[in-house]
C-alpha positions as CSV (number, residue, x, y, z in Angstrom):
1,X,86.8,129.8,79.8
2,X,84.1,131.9,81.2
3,X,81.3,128.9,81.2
4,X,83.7,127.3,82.9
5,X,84.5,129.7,85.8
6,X,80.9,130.9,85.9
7,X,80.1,126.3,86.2
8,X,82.4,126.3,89.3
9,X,80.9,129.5,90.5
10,X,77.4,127.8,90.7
11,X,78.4,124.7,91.8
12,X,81.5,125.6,94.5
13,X,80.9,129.4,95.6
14,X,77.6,130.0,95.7
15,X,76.1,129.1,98.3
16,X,77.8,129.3,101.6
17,X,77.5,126.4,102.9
18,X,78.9,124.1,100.0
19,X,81.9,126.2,100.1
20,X,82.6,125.6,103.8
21,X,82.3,122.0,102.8
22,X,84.2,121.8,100.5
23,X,87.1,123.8,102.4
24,X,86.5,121.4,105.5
25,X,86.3,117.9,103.0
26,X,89.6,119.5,101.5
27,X,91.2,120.4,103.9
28,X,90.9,116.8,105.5
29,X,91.6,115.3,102.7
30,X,95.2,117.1,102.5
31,X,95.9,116.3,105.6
32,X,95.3,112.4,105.5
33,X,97.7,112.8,102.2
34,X,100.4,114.9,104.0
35,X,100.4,112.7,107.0
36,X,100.8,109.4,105.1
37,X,103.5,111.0,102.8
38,X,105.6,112.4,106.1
39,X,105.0,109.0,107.2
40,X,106.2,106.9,104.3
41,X,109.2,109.3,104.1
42,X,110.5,109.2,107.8
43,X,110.2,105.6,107.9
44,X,112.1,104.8,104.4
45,X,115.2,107.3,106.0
46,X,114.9,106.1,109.2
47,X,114.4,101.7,107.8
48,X,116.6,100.1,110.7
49,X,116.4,102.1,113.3
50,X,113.0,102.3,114.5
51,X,111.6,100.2,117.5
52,X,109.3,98.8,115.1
53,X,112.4,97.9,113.0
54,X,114.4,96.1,115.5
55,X,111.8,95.4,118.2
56,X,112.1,91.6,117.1
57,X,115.6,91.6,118.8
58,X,114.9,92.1,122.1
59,X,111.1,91.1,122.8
60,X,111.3,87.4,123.3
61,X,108.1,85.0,124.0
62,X,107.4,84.1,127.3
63,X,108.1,80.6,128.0
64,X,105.4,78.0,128.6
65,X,105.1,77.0,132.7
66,X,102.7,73.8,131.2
67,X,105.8,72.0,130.7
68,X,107.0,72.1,134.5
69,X,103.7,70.2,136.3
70,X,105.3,68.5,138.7
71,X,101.8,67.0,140.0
C-alpha cells in the first residue's frame, strides 16, 4: 500500500504543475461526462415533446417556383 501511495505521490503530486494538469484535464473531463449524461437523461424524459421531436410536423419544404415558367 505504501509503494503505491508513495508511486502516485511521484508521479501526480509532486510537482506542481502536473497536479494542476491533471486537476484542469479532470475536471474537463467530468464535465464532458456530466453534460452528456444530463443530456441523454432530459431528452429520454422529455422523447415527444421537444422541438427537435416534433419539429417534422410543422416545418414543411418550400415548394419549387421551376414548375410555374410561364415563358
Amino acid at each position: 500500500m505504501s509503494s503505491a501511495l508513495s508511486s502516485v505521490y511521484n508521479t501526480i503530486f509532486k510537482r506542481n504543475y502536473v497536479f494542476l494538469s491533471t486537476v484542469f484535464v479532470s475536471a474537463f473531463a467530468c464535465e464532458l461526462a456530466f453534460d452528456n449524461v444530463s443530456n441523454t437523461i432530459w431528452d429520454s424524459i422529455n422523447r415527444g415533446r421537444q422541438w427537435k421531436d416534433i419539429k417534422y410536423r410543422y416545418v414543411t419544404k418550400p415548394e419549387s417556383d421551376d414548375d410555374d415558367d410561364d415563358e
